[in-house]
N, C-alpha and C positions, 0 to 999 in steps of 0.2 A: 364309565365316564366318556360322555361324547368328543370327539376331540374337534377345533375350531380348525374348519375350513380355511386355509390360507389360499386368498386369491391373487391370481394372475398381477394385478398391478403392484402386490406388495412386493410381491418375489422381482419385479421387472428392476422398481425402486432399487430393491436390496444391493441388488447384480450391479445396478449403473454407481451405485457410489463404493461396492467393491472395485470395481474396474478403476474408476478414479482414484479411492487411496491405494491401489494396487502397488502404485509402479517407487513409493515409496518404501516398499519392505525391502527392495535392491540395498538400500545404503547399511543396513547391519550388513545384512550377508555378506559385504561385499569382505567382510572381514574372515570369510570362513576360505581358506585354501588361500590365503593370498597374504600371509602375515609377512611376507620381505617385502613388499610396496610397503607398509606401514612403517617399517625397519626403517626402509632408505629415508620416507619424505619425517619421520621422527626425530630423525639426526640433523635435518637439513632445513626443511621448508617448513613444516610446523612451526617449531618456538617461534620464528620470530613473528608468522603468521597471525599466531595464536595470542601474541601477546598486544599485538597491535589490536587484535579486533576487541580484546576485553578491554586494551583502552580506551577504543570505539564507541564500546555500549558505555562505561563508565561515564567518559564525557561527556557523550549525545544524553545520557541521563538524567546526570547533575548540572546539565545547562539547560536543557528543555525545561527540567522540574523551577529551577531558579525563573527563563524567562516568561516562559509559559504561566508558570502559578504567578509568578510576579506580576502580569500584566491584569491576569485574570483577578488578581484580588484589588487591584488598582484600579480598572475599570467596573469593579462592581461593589466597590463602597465609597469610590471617591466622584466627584463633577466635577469636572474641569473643562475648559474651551477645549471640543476635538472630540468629544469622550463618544455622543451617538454617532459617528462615522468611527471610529477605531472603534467602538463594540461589534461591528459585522467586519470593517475591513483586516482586521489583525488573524482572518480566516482565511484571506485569499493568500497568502504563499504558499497555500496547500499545492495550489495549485503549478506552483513553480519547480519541478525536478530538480534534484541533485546536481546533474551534469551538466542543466543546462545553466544554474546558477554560475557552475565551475565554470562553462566556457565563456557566458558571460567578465567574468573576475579577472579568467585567465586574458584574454581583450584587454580589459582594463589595464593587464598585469605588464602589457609593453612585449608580448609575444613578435615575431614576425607575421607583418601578414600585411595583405595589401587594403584590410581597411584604417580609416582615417579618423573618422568620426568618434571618436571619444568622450564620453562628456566629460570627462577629466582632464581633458589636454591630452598630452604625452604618454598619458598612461598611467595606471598605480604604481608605486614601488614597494610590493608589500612584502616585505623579510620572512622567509618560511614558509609561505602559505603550502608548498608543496611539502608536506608533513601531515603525520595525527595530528594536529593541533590544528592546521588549518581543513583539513576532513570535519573536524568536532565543530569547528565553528559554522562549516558552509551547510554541514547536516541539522545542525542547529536551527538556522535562518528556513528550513526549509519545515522541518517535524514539529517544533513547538505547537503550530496550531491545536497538534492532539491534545496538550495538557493545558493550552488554554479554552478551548471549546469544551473539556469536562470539567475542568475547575473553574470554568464562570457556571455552568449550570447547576456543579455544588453548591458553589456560593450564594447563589440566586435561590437554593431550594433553603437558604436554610431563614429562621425567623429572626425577625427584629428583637421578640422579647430575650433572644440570648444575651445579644449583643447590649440592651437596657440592662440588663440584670447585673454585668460582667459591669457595667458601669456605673451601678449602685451600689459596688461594694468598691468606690474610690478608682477603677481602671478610667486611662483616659482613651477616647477613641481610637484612636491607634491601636493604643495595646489591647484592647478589647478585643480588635480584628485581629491580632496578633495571636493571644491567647486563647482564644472562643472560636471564631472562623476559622483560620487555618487549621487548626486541629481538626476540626469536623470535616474539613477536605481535604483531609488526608489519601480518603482509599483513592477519591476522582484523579487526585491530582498521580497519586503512586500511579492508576491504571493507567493515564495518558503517557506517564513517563516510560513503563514499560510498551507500548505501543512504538514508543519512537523510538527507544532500544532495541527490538525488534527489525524495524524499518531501516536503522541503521546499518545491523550486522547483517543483515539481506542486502545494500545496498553493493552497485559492483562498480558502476559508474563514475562516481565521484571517487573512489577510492584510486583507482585506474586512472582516472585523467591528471589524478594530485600526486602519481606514483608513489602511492603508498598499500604497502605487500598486507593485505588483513586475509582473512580466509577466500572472501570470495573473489578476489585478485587471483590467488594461488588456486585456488581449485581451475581458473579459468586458463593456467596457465600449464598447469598440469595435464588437464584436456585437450588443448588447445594446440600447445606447445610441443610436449614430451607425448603424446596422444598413453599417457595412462591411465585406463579409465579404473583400474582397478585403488589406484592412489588417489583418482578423482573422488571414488565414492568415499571413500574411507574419508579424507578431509570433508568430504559434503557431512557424511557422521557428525565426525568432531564437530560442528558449525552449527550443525542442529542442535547436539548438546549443549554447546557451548547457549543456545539463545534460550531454550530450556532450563537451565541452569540460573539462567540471571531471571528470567522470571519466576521460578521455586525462588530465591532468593528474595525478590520484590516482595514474594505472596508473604513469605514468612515475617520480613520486616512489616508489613500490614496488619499479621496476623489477624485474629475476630473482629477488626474493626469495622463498622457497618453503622454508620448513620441515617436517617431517614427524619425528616420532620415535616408534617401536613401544614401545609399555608392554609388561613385561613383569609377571607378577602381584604387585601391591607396589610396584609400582615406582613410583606418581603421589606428587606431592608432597604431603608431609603440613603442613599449613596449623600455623603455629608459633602459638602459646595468646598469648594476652595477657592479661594478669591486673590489678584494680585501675582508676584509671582510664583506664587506656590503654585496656580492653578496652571500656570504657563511652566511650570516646574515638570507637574504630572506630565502633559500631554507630551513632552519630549521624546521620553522613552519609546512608546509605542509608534512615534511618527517617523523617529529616525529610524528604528528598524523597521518599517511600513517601505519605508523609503528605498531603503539599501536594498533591501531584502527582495522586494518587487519592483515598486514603481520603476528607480533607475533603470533596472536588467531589460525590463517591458520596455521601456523608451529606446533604450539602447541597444534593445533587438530592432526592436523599430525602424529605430535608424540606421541602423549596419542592413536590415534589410531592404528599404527604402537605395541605399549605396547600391547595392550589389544589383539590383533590378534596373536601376537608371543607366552603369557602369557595363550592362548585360554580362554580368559574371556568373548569374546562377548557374549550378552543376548540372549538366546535361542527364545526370541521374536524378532529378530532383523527383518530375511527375511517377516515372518508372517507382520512386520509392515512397510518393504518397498512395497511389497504386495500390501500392504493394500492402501500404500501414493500414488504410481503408480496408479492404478485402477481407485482412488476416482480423480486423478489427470486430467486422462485419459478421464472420465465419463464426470466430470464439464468442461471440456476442448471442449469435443465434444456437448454437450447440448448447449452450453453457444454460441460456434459458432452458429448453427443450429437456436436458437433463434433471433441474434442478425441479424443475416442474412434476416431473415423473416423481423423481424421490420424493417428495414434499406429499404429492396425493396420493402415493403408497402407503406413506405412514400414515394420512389424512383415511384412509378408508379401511385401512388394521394396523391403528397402533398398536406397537410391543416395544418393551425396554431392548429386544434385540435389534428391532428396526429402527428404532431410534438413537440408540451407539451408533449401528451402522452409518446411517445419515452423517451422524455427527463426525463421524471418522473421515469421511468423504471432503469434509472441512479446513482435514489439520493444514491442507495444500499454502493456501496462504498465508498459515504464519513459516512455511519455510521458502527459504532465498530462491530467487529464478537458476541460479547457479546450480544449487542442491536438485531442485525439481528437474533442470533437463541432465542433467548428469544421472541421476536418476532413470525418469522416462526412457531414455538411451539403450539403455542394459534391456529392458524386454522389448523394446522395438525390434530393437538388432538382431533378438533372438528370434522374433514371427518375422523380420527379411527373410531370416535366413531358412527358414522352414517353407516358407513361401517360394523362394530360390529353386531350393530341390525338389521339394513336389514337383513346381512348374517342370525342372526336367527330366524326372525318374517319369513324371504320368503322365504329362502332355509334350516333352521335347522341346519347352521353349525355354527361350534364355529372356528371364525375367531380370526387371533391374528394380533397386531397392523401390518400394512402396511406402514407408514411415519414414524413414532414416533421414531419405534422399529428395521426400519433398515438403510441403507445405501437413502436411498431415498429419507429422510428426511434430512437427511446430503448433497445431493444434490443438493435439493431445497433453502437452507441455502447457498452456496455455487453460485449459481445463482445467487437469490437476491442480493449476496455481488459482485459479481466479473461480470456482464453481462456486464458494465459499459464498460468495459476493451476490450471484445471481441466485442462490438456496436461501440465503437469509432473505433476502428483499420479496420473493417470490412467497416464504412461507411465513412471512409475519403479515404478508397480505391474506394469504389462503386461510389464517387461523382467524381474520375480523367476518372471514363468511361464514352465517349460523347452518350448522348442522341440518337445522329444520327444511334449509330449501335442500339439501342431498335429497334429503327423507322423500321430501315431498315429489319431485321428481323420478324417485324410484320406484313411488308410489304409481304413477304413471306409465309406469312400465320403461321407463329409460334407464338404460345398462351402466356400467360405471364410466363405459367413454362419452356416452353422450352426457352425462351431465359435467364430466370434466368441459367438454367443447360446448354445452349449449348454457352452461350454468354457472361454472369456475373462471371461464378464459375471459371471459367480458367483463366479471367483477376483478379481476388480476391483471385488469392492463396496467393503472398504473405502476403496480409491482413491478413487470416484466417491463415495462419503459424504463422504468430504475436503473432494475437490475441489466439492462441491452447497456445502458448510458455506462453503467460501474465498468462494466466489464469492455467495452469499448474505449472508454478512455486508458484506463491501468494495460491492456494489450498496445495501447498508440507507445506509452511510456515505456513497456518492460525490455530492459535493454540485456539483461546476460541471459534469460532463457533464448531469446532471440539470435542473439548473437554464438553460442554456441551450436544452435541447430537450424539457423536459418540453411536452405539451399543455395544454392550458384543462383547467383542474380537477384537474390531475395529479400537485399536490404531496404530497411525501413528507416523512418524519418529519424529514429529512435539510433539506427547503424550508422545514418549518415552523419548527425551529430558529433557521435563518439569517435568514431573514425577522422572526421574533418578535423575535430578540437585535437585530436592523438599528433596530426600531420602538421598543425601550425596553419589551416585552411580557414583561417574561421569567416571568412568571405563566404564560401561553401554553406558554413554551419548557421548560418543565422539565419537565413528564413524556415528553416528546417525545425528547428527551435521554437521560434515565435509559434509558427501551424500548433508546436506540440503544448505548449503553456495557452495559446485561445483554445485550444480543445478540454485541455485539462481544469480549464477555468467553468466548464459546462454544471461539471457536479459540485463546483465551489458554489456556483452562483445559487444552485436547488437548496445548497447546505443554507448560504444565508438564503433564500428565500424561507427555511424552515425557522430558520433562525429570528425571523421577523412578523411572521407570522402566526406556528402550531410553537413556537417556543423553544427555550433553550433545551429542555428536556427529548424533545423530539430530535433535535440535531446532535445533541450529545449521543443519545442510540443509535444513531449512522454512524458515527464517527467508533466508538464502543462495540 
């Protein structure tokens, strides 16, 4: 039995998305020889950690699923004045952060601070907001888009003659949509919810600024604080579990469910008109949360930043840390393709179910927290410092200083692991529409497997790799706890200066920093609705998915 040749690019593939899921085997271990860290933060810091964050996913759950599916089954069986502008616009809070909603709020909220400009007058007074409850509402306003962007494109995929039929045996439209639609968007709407449960108990930011203690609060504090990195990893465990867990949970309440039905031309349901106030009834919902949720925050970054530039208050750190976000933006952007490109045409040029786990393994990075991932990261950096250290002066006598730890490099590495996902998907759902035939044919001509990757692959995979530079350059402007725990001296980002300003009561400081990061983040909104308006709900739903 001849045995198959494994070539050079598969094994190259293999190695780069071992290297990337690598740095997350630290968090088990971390439990081997070190059971009194677990002991002490068990008694102490967990429960309540723990309890806050399952309240986290609960609510961010059961609210996204309510406003999310709610809007999405509203704007795709009903008409009303408003309905084509809220079908794309009810997408853009995607692009609104956690934090920077909260510093927004908090402004409103009647903090100290030397701006003025309020669109409220005086200020909000809003009772509790610094609680879980107001975390659930402000993660709310920000994740729903996931579970409206798949639960309109369920709805949209599914046929009119249900909904005829559901109304020939006496249902009235409503309940028809009731009984007949939603059920059938059940998995779209469960997967979005899970998406934004996910996104939730990864969040570190908002949780932080509303001083509310959930996992990624405490792990940051733990690290941060008490520098123990061994009780760091061990609660990063718990967190992974814990987000693990509520998705097993999602999957099972789902169970076999799986609907599918082919449209044929004509066949999508036609959205029933509502006339009077009903139709001015509908369009409320989605305009006042349009409204809160962005428009204001945007205007009122606006203008606090407009204040701060006329007043010359900007923070003399401002350019030092667009700088800084650009670069690191730049850096992970181009790494991250470079990477995911290799994996992709390794398994493109010898698939195997090993190579293909592996790939996939290389993935799991992004569905855990920036917290988890550099806490994580950390533990083998610090170990090749340190190896690095003594060579340099057992064999050459020099006094080296940290290399990963201690600068941008390691923030890189962190920044990989978390975001490769992003540039591997986008890169190989490109790679898989080029037919096999042109490899063939070019190898036919004596070109090796790099030239037809560069003279055959790279030119049909731009727009891929534009994609995937944009994904991954935006979500590194945003990532505020990987950053924040391993940035370097001097190495804060727009993303640091935010959280830090909003922490101090600065929010003078915090608002152009802000604005930069919501018009950036608004980049991949606007491609989503450009898909959206365009190749279709279906297309945008698989980005988002």
């Amino acid at each position: 039995m001849e045995l198959k040749r494994i070539t050079g690019w598969a094994v190259l593939g293999a190695l780069i998305a071992v290297v990337v899921a690598g740095p997350l085997v630290a968090l088990p271990l971390s439990f081997v020889g070190e059971a009194d860290a677990f002991d002490s933060i068990a008694r102490t810091l967990l429960p309540e950690a723990l309890r806050t964050s399952v309240l986290l996913g609960l609510g961010v759950g059961a609210s996204t699923l309510l406003v999310g599916g709610g809007l999405a089954l509203l704007v795709s069986f009903y008409d009303f004045p408003g309905r084509k502008v809220l079908d794309w616009a009810l997408v853009l809070p995607m692009a609104m952060p956690g934090y920077v909603l909260v510093f927004v709020v908090l402004g409103q909220y009647g903090l100290a601070t030397p701006l003025q400009s309020n669109l409220f007058g005086d200020g909000l007074r809003i009772s509790g907001i610094k609680s879980p409850i107001g975390a659930v509402l402000v993660l709310t306003g920000v994740l729903y888009p996931y579970v409206y962007v798949l639960g309109r494109s369920a709805f949209l995929s599914q046929s009119r003659q249900s909904i005829e039929a559901a109304r020939s045996l006496g249902l009235t439209y409503g309940q028809a949509v009731r009984r007949v639609a939603l059920p059938l968007a059940r998995p779209a709407l469960a997967a979005g919810a899970a998406l934004a449960v996910m996104e939730a108990l990864a969040d570190f930011g908002t949780v932080d600024l509303l001083g509310v203690q959930a996992l990624t609060a405490a792990i940051y504090r733990v690290w941060y604080g008490a520098f123990d990195q061994a009780a760091a990893l061990q609660l990063a465990t718990v967190l992974v579990g814990l987000a693990l867990t509520m998705v097993t949970i999602e999957r099972l309440f789902r169970g076999r469910a799986r609907y599918h039905q082919a449209l044929g031309a004509g066949d999508a349901v036609e959205p029933k008109r509502l006339h009077g106030w009903r139709g001015i009834l509908a369009a409320v919902p989605g305009t006042a949360l349009l409204a809160v949720v962005f428009v204001i925050p945007v205007v009122q970054l606006m203008t606090w930043s407009v204040e701060t530039v006329v007043d010359d208050r900007l923070s003399a750190d401002l350019a030092s840390a667009a700088r800084n976000t650009l670069l690191l933006g730049v850096l992970a952007a181009l790494i991250a393709i470079i990477t995911s490109t290799i994996v992709a045409y390794g398994q493109r040029v010898q698939p195997s179910r090993g190579g293909k786990a592996i790939s996939r393994l290389a993935t799991v990075g992004y569905a855990v927290p920036g917290t988890v991932v550099a806490v994580a990261v950390y533990t083998p950096l610090i170990w090749i410092d340190r190896r690095l250290i003594d060579a340099g002066d057992s064999f050459l006598g020099l006094d080296l200083d940290l290399v990963f730890t201690g600068t941008i490099l390691g923030l890189l590495v962190a920044y990989l692991v978390r975001f490769h996902a992003l540039a591997f998907f986008a890169v190989e759902a490109r790679m898989a529409r080029i037919s096999p035939e042109l490899d063939e044919a070019a190898r036919a001509l004596g070109a090796d497997r790099a030239r037809v990757l560069a003279d055959v692959h790279l030119p049909l995979l731009r727009p891929g790799v534009l994609t995937a530079a944009l994904l991954v350059l935006v979500e590194v402007m945003k990532e505020l706890p990987a950053t924040a725990l391993l940035r370097p001296l001097g190495g804060d980002t727009l993303a640091i200066t935010v959280w830090e300003a909003t922490k101090d009561s600065r929010l003078d400081v915090a608002a152009l920093p802000a604005l930069l990061i919501v018009a950036v983040g608004l980049l991949p909104v606007i491609y989503l609705v450009h898909l959206l308006r365009s190749e279709g709900w279906s297309a945008a739903a698989d980005r988002v998915g």
